[in-house]
C-alpha positions in Angstrom: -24.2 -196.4 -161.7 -26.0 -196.7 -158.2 -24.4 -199.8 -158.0 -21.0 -198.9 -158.1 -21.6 -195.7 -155.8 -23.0 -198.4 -153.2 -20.0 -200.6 -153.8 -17.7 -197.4 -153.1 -19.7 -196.1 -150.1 -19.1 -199.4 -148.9 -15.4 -200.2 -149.2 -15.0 -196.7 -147.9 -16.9 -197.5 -144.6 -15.1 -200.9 -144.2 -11.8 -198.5 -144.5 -12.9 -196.5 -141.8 -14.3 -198.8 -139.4 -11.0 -200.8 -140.1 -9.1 -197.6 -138.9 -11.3 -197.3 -136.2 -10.6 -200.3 -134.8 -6.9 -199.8 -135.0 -7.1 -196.6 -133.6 -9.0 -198.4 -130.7 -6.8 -201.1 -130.2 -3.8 -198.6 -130.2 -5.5 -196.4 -127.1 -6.3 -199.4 -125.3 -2.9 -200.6 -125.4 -2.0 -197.4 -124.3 -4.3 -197.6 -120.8 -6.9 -195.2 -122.3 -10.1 -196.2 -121.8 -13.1 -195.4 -124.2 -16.5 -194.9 -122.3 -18.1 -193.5 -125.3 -18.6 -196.5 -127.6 
């Protein structure tokens, strides 16, 4: 049961950190720069 909370935790970092990084990419295209990371 842990396990499959940790394995679901998980994925549903990777899925934000994925969207992160889009949204990243997107605002540097854009000329926006991110001083905050």
């Amino acid at each position: 049961m842990t396990k499959n909370r940790i394995k679901r935790n998980n994925n549903f970092t990777q899925q934000n950190l994925s969207n992160l990084l889009k949204i990243m990419l997107t605002l540097k295209q854009n000329g926006i720069k991110i001083s905050s990371i």
